[in-house]
C-alpha positions as CSV (number, residue, x, y, z in Angstrom):
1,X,24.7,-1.2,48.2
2,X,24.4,-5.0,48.2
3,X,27.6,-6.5,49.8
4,X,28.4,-9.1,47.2
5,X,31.4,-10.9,49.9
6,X,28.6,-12.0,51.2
7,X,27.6,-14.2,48.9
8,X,27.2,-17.9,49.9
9,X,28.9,-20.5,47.6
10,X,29.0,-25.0,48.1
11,X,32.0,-27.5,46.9
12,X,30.9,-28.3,42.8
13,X,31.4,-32.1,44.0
14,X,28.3,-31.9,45.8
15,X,26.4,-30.7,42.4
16,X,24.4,-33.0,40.6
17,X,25.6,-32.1,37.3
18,X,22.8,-33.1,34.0
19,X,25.2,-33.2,31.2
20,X,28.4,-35.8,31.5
21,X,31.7,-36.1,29.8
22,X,31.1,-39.8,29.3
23,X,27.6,-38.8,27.2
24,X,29.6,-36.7,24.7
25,X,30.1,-37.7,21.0
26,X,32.7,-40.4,20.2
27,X,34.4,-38.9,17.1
28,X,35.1,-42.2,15.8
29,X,31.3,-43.2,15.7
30,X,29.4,-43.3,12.7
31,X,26.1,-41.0,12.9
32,X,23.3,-40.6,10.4
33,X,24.4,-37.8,7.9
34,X,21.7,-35.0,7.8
35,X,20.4,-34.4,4.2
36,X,21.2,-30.8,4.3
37,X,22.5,-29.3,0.8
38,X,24.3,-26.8,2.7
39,X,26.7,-28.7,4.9
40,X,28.5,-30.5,1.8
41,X,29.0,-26.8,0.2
42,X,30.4,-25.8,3.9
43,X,32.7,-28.9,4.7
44,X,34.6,-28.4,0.9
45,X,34.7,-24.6,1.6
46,X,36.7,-25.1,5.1
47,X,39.1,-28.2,3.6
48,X,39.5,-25.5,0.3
49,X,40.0,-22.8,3.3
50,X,42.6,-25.1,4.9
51,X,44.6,-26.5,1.4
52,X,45.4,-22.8,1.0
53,X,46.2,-21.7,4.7
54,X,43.2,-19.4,4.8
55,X,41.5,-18.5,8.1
56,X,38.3,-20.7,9.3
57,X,36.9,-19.2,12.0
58,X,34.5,-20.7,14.3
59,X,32.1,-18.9,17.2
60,X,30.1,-20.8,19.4
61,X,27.8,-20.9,22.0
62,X,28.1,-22.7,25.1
63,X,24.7,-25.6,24.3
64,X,27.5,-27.0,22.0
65,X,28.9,-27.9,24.8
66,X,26.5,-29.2,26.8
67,X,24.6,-31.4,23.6
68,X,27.7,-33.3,23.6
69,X,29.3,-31.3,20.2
70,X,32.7,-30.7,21.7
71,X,34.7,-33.7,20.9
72,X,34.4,-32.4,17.4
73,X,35.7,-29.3,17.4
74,X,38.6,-30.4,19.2
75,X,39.9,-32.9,17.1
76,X,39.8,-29.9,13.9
77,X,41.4,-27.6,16.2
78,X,44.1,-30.8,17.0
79,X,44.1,-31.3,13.1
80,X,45.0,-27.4,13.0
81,X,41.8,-27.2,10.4
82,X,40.1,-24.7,12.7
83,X,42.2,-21.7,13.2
84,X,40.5,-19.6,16.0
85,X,37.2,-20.0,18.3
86,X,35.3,-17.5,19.5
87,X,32.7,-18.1,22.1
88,X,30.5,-16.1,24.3
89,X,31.1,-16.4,27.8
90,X,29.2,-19.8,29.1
91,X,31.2,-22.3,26.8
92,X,34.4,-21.5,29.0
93,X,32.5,-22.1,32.2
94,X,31.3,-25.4,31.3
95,X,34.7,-26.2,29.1
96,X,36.3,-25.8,32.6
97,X,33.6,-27.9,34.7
98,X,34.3,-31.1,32.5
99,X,38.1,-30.4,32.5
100,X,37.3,-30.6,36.5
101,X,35.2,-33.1,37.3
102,X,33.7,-34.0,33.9
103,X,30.4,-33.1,34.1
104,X,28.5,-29.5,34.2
105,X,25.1,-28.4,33.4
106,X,23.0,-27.8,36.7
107,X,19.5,-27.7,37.2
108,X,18.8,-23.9,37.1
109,X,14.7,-24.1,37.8
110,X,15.7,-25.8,41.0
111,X,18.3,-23.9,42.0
112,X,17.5,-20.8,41.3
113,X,14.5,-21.5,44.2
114,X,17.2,-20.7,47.0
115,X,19.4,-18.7,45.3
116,X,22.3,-21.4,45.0
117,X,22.2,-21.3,41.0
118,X,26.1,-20.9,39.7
119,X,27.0,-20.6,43.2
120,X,29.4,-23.5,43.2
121,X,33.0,-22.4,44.6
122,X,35.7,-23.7,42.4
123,X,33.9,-22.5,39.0
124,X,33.5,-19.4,40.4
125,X,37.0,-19.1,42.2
126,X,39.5,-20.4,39.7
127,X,38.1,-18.9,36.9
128,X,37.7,-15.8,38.5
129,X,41.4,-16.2,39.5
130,X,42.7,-17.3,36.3
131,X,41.1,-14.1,34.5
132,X,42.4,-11.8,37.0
133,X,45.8,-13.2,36.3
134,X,45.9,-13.4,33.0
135,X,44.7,-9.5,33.2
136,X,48.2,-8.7,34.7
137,X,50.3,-10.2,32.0
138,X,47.9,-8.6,29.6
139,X,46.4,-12.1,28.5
140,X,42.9,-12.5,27.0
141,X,40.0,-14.1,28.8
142,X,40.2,-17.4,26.5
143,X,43.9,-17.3,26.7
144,X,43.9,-16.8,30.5
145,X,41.5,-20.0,31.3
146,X,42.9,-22.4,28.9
147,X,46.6,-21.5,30.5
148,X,45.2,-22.3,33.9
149,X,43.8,-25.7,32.8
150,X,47.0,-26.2,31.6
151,X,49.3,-25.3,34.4
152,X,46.9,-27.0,37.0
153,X,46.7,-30.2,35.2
154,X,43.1,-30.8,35.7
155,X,42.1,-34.4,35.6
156,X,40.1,-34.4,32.4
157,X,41.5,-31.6,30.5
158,X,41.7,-33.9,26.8
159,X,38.4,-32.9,26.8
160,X,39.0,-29.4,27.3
161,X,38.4,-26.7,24.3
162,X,40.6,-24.5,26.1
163,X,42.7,-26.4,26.8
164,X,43.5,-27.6,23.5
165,X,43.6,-24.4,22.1
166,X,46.1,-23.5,24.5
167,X,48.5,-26.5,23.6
168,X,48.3,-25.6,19.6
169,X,48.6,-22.0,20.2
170,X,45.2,-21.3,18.5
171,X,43.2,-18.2,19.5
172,X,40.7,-18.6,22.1
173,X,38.5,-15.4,22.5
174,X,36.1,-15.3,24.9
175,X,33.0,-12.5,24.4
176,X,31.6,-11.8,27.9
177,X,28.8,-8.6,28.8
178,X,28.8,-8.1,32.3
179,X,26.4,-9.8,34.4
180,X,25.4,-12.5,32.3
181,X,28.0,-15.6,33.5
182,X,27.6,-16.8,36.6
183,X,31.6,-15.4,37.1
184,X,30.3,-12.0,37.8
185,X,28.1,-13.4,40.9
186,X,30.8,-14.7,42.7
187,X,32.7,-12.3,45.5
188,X,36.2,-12.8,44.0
189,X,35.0,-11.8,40.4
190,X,37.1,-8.5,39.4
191,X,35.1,-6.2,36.7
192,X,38.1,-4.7,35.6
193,X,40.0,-7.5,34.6
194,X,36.8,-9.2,33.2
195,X,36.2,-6.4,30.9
196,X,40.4,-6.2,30.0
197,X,40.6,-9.6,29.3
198,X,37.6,-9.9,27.3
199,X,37.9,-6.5,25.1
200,X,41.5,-8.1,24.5
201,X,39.9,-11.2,22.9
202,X,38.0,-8.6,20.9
203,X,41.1,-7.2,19.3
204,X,42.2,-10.6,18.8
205,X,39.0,-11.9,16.9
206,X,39.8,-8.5,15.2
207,X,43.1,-9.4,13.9
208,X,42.0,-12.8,12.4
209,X,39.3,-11.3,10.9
210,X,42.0,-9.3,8.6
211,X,42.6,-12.7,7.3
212,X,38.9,-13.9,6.4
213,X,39.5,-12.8,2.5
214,X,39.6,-16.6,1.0
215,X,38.5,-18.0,4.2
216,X,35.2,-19.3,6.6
217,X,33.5,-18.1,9.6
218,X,31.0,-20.4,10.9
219,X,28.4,-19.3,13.9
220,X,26.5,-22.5,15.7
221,X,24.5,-21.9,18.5
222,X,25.2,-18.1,19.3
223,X,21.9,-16.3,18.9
224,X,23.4,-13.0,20.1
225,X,26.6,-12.1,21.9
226,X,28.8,-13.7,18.8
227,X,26.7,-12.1,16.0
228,X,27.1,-8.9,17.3
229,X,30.5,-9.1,18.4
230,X,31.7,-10.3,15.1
231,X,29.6,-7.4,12.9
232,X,31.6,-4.7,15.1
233,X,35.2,-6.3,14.6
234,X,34.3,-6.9,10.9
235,X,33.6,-3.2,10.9
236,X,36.8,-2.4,12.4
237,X,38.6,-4.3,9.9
238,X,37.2,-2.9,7.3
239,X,37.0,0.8,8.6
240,X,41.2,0.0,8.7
241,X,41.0,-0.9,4.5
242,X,41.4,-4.4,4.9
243,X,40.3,-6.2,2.1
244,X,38.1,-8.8,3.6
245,X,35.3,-9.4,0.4
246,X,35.0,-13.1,-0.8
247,X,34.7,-15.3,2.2
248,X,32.0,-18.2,3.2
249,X,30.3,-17.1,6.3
250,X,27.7,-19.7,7.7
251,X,25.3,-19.9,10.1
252,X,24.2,-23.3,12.3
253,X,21.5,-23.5,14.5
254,X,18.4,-25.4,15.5
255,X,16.1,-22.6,14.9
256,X,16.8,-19.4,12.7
257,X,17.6,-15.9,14.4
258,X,17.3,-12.4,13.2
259,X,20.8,-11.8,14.0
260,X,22.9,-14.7,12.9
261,X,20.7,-14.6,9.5
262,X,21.8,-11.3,8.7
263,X,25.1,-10.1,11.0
264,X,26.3,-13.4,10.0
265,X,25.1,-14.7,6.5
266,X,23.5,-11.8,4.8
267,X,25.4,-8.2,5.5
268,X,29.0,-9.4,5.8
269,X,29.1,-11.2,2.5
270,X,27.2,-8.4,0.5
271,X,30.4,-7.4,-1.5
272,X,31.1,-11.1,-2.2
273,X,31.7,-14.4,-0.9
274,X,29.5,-16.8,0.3
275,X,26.7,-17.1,2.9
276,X,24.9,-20.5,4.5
277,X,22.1,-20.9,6.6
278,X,22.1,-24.7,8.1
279,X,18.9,-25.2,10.7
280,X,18.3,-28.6,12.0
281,X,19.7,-29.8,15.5
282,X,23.7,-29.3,16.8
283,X,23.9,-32.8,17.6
284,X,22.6,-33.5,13.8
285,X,24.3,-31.2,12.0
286,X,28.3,-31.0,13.5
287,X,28.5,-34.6,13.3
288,X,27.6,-34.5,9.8
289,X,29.9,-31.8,9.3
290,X,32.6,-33.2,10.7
291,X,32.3,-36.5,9.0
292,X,32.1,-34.6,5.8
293,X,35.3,-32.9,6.5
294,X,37.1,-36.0,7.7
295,X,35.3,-37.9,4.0
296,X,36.9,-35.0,2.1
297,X,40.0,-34.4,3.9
């Protein structure tokens, strides 16, 4: 068997990292608002959502992130607009890389020439760590890394997701499969607690599924993992009588998928409710949405 303690790993400071902190989105900026029908519909059906405490839901996938997107996001999760976020399992990674140094985002065609790709220590070690200890007080993944952010006091952790989740005591559920972070190549990385951790974000997302019925879910930039994941705990809720019919699920991306179109928009709103489909660029599209929330709000 290959012996993964091995493995060879390099300080993250001596990275050059292609996406910065100091690039991201100023939410106080004025930016061009896309001529989309759909996103007017979607901004009054989460500020409806939010008037009368319903659930909005929001998945992501980690090239939020890295576009610059972030900033966004926060500030509705600060506002307490945005209920829960559920992300597949590279959003954390780089969430924690600008909370550490403020930038993330390597250059994976070169590095993955000598086999250094992901390979840099402290992303792999504290995460790793935080997980595993959040798996013995029975935390979830999302939970576990936004706690450590916290309690460590990393230098740029305002403009952490996690971290601000953490502080307002919104769910954070992180959707991992094995082997496809760059967690699971590093020697200290612990399958057991990565899978106990992560299956207890499932049952989380579960639980605020329950309370879509008058509510929105919105997926942006998940082409896979979150689509799937949310069609089997919106089966679960459902298989357990839960009344979850009229809802506004949407759908944001810059190219349309098979399984966001119909895991996300099409077969969860059969009964009733809603469904969106918003194609055009992240960094075109959330800062419309956000300004129309903020115009409405």
């Amino acid at each position: 068997m290959i012996d993964f303690s091995k493995i060879k790993t390099y300080p993250i400071k001596t990275r050059l990292s292609k996406e910065k902190l100091a690039n991201f989105f100023n939410i106080n900026g004025e930016y061009p608002l896309l001529p989309d029908k759909n996103l007017p519909i979607l901004a009054e059906k989460i500020i409806t959502a939010h008037n009368h405490q319903k659930k909005v839901i929001f998945m992501m996938g980690g090239h939020v992130l890295k576009v610059g997107c972030v900033p966004f996001i926060i500030d509705l999760v600060k506002r307490g607009i945005i209920g829960h976020v559920a992300v597949n399992g590279s959003l954390p990674i780089h969430d924690f890389e600008i909370a550490l140094i403020g930038e993330t985002s390597e250059d994976v065609s070169k590095s993955i020439e000598d086999g250094s790709f992901g390979m840099s220590e402290e992303t792999g070690s504290m995460l790793n760590k935080a997980i595993i200890n959040g798996s013995k007080k029975n935390l979830g993944m999302g939970e576990s890394i936004g706690q450590m952010i916290a309690e460590q006091n990393l230098p740029f952790k305002e403009s952490s997701l996690s971290y601000w989740t953490y502080i307002k005591k919104i769910p954070f559920t992180v959707h991992t499969a094995i082997g496809t972070e760059i967690l699971y190549q590093h020697p200290m990385c612990d399958g057991a607690a990565m899978g106990q951790t992560s299956y207890k974000d499932f049952k989380i997302l579960a639980n605020s599924l329950t309370q879509l019925e008058g509510g929105v879910i919105v997926n942006i930039g998940s082409a896979v993992i979150m689509p799937e994941v949310f069609l089997k705990a919106f089966t679960v809720v459902r298989n357990l009588n839960y009344q979850v019919k009229n809802f506004t699920a949407a759908n944001m991306d810059m190219i349309k998928h098979y399984r966001p179109t119909v895991n996300v928009v099409e077969r969860p709103t059969s009964l009733g409710g809603l469904g969106l489909s918003i194609i055009a660029k992240h960094e075109e599209t959330i800062p419309t949405l956000y300004q129309l929330i903020m115009k409405t709000l």
